[in-house]
Each structure stands twice: as structure tokens, then as C-alpha cells.
N, C-alpha and C positions, 0 to 999 in steps of 0.2 A: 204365710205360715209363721207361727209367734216363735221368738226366739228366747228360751230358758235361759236365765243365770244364775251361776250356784258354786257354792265352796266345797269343793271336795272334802272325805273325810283321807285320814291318814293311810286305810284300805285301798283306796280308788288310786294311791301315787303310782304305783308301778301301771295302771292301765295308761293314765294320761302321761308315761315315761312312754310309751310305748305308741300309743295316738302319736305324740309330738314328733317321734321317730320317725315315723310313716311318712310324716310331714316334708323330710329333709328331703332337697333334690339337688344336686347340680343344673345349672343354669337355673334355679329359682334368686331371686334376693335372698339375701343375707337376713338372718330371720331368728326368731326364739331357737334356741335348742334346746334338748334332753340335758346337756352337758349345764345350761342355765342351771337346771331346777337341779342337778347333782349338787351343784358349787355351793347353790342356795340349801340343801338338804344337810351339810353342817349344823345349822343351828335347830335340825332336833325334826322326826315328823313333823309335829304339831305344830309347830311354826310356820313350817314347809308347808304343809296341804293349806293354814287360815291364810297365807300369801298368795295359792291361786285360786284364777276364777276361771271357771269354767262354761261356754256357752253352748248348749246342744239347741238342734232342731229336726222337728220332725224323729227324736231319737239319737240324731249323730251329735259326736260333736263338731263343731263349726269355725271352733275359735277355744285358744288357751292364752290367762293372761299369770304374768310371775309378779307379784309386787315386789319390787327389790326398794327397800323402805316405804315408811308411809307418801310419797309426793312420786312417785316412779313406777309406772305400770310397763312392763314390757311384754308385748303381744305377736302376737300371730292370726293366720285364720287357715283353715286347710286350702291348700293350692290352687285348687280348681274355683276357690270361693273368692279370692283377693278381689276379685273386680265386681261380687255381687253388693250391686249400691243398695239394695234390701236389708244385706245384712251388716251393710256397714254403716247404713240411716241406725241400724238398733244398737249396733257396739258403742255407736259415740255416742246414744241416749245415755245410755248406764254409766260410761266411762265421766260424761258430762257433769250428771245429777248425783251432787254429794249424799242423797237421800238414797242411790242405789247399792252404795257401801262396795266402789270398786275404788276410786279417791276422793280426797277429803275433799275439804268448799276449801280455796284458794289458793297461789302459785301451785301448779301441777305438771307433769310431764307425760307424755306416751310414746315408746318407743314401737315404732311398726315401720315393718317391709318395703322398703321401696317401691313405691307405684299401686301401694293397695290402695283399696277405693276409699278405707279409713281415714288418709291426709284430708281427701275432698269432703268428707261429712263434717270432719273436724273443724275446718278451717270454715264452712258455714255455719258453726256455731261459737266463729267467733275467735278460734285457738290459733296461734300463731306458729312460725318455723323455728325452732329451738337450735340446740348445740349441732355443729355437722360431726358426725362420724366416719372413717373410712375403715369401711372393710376389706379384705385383703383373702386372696387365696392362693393355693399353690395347690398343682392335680400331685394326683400320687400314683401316676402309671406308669412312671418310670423305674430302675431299681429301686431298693430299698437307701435311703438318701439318709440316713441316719447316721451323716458326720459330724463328730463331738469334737474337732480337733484337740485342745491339750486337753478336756477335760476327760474325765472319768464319770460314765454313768451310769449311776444303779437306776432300781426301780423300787421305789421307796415304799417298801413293808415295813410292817409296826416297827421292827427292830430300827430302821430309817428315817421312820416319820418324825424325831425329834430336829435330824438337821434338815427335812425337808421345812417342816414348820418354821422355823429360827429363821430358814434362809426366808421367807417367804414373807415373814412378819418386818424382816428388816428390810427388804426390798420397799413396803408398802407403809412403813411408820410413822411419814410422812405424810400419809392421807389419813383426813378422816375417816376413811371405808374400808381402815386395813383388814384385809382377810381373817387375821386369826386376833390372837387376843394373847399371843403367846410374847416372854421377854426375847428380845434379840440380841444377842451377846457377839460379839466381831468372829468372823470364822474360826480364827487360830483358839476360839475360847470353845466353841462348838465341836462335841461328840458327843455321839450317842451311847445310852437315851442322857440328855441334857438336864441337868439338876436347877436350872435356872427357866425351864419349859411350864408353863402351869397346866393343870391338873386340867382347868377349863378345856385349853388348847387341843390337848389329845384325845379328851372327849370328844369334842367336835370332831377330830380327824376320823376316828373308832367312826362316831356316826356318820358321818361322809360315806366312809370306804364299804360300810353294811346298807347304803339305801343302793336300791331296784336300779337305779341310773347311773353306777357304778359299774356294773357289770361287764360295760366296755369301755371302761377310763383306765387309765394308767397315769399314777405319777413318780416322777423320774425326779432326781437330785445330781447333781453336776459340782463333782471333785474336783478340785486343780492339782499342781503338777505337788504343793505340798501336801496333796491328802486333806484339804479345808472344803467343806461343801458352800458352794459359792452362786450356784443357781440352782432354780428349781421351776420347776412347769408340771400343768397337769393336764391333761389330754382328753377328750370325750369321742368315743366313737356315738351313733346311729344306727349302726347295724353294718353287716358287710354291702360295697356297694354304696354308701350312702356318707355325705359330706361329714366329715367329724370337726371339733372345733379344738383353740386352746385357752384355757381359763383356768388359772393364771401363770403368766410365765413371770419372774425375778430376777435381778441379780441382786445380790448384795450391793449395798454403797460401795463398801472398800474395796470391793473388787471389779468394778466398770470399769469400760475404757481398754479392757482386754479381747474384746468380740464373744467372752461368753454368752451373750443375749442372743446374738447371732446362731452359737454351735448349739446352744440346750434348746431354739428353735426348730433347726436339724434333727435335733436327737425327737424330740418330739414329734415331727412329720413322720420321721420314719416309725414309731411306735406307732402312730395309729396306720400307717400303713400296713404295719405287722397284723393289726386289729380289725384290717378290711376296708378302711374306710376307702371310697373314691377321692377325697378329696380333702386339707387341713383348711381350715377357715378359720378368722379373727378379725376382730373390729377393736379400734382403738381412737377415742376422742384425736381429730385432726389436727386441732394445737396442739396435740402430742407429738410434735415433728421427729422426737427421737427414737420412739416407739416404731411409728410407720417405720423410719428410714431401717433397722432393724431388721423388719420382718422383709422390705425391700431388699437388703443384703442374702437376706437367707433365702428368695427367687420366689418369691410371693408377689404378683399381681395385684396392681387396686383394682378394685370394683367399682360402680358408680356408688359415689357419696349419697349419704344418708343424712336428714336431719329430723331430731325429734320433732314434735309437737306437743307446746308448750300453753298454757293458760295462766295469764300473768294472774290472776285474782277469781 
């Protein structure tokens, strides 16, 4: 049976918010989430829907991919399909063939699921084992585990969103892919709403916090003992029942080396706890040994490592 692919329009986001949901299981691999296409939903519908692809058959859908830049596809396939070499002989055709307009002709990446049958189509045409990732999770059926130790945690509404963003942009200012686009001024300079925040920044926040994939995210901002917001995280549930993830947690430069990244981990497990999830989940490139150790402090399990799938040319 032929396998459709197609760009959603801006209408169709809350459906495939919602397909991708369905998706999430404990004891599945570590995998696209709702909470992805939230993160990514900052820079505006239009952006957001021409970034995924969508594969149906027979009617369903089969398969969701996120372009996260032009050279980075991160995918999925519904559960019960990870091991159809049918449909995973068609995903690596598209994903392959620069002519099909899912990535360009030359170095390329795809991130997908651990043990889909996608690695094996792939790696017969040729694409190689890329960066390892390690995923990490902690169940949530214990109390509610939502220890902040010294900080202070709000839950950042508009009136918030200025020291959430600030903390967030300096956490990542270092990277080329930093989340926002906003200035980061040192905590002690940071209150809200921030006169040194740009116009761009909140915009994006505003459109984050109004798309479909929203609905069960929360993010949280992390005060120290002098009232300075000094981390920040933001949380994606699934539905009740169903693994939620974290995307992105911070801390400020000036303020590491205090276990913040550890407590506004805490605080964040516990929110989506509040929010139903079964389960917090997160993946973080494996040469990020500070990262993992982190979420390891804060009683988070590895999972089996992940590596992309890469096409050098």
C-alpha cells in the first residue's frame, strides 16, 4: 500500500499535536514529542507546519517528521509500525531523495527511535551512525517530588516571561541554536518586564504559549535566595498517563556550580507530575557529560543510547 507525503497546513497543527501524543508510551524509546513541535512552534505557525512532514497510509498517519533547521529531521513512526520494513524501505526513499523536499542534497542528519527499522533502510543507502545521544528518565509515581531547595519557583506568565526568557537566552548564548533571540543582562540586572528584552523575544514567547501544544506545558522560572531568577525550564506534558518531556532547562552562567540545574529539574518533574504525566523524559548529546550528570543527580535513569543517522554528502 503507497505511502503519502505531505506539509501540513497551519490548521492541521493541533491534529498532528495530538496524533504525536497518542504516540507517547512508557517503555517505548525515546522519541519525537508534542513538547518538540511546542518548542519549535515559537517561531510562528507558518514556520512550524512548513517544518513538518507528514506521512499517512491507507488514511492514517504513519510517521511525523520536525525539521529542526535545514540539515536535521527528527522523526518518528506510530508504535506499532517501528519495525514495518515496508514503511521504513519508503521513509528513507523521501528522506534520502533531495528531490522529495524532506532534506537538502548533502551532509544531512535523521534523528529516529531506537531500534526502528528506519537505522536498517538507512544504513542500506548508504547513511552512516552519527552523534550518540543519551536519554534519561525518571517515573513519576511517587509523591509529588517537586524539590526546589533554595530556589524560589514561579510559573512564568506574561508578567514572568521576561526573567524567564533573559535566564534562558544566557544559559544558551553560547550556542549557535540559542532558544531566544532575546539580550541577557546578569541576574542582579534582571526584573520584570525587562527593558533590555526585545520586542522579537516576547513575541515568540506570546506565540509559544498560544499554539495547541501548549496546553499541557508549563514553564517555571527559578529565584535564588536574593530574589535574582537564575534558572529556568519548561515542561511538555502528552496527556494524562503519558511520558512528558523537558525542553529547555538553564541556568545562568553566574549562577552554576550551586545545584540549581539539579533543583529546577525537581521542580519540573514535579509540574508535569501535577499535569498527569507518567513519566519526565530528556535527551542530551553524551559529550554533554555535565548535562547527563545533572539530570543523574536529580534520580533520572539512562536509557539505551541513541545515535543519529547521518549522510556525510
Amino acid at each position: 500500500m503507497p505511502v503519502s507525503l505531505t506539509t501540513p497546513t497551519t490548521k492541521q497543527f493541533a491534529t498532528i499535536v495530538t496524533t504525536l501524543g497518542s504516540w507517547q508510551r512508557d517503555g517505548a524509546p525515546f522519541q519525537l514529542h508534542p513538547g518538540d513541535l511546542g518548542w519549535h512552534a515559537r517561531k510562528g505557525p507558518a514556520d512550524t507546519a512548513a517544518a513538518l512532514r507528514v506521512w499517512a497510509r491507507d488514511g492514517r498517519t504513519v510517521a511525523i517528521g520536525l525539521l529542526d533547521g535545514e540539515d536535521l529531521l527528527r522523526m518518528t513512526c506510530a508504535p506499532d509500525l517501528l519495525a514495518d520494513l515496508e514503511l521504513a524501505r519508503a521513509l528513507a526513499g523521501d528522506v534520502h531523495d533531495p528531490g522529495r523536499g524532506v532534506l537538502p542534497a548533502g551532509p544531512v542528519y535523521v534523528e529516529a527511535p531506537v531500534g526502528a527499522a528506519l537505522h536498517h533502510s538507512l544504513a542500506h543507502l548508504g547513511w552512516e551512525v552519527g552523534e550518540e545521544w543519551t536519554p534519561l528518565q525518571m517515573t513519576l509515581e511517587q509523591d509529588v517530588i517537586g524539590e526546589s531547595g533554595a530556589l524560589r519557583i514561579e510559573v512564568a506568565t506574561e508578567d514572568l516571561a521576561g526573567d524567564w526568557l533573559c535566564v534562558t537566552a544566557a544559559a544558551f548564548q553560547a550556542s549557535s541554536a540559542s532558544p531566544t533571540s532575546a539580550t541577557a543582562p546578569s541576574p542582579s540586572q534582571v526584573h520584570s518586564p525587562s527593558p533590555s528584552l526585545s520586542t522579537q523575544a516576547l513575541e515568540r514567547w506570546r506565540t509559544m504559549v498560544s499554539s495547541a501544544a501548549y496546553e499541557g506545558a508549563r514553564a517555571l522560572v527559578g529565584y535564588d535566595e536574593q530574589d535574582r531568577p537564575v534558572a529556568a525550564i519548561c515542561v511538555w506534558s502528552a496527556g494524562p498517563g503519558r511520558p512528558g518531556i523537558i525542553e529547555p532547562l538553564g541556568v545562568h552562567p553566574d549562577a552554576r556550580g550551586r545545584g540549581f540545574g539539579r533543583s529546577m529539574t525537581l521542580a519540573g518533574a514535579g509540574e508535569l507530575q501535577r499535569l498527569g504525566a507518567s513519566s519526565a523524559h530528556v535527551a542530551t548529546p553524551s559529550s554533554n557529560v555535565g548535562a547527563v550528570a545533572t539530570y543523574l543527580a536529580a534520580g533520572f535513569s539512562e536509557l539505551p543510547r541513541r545515535r543519529d543517522r547521518q549522510r556525510s554528502a
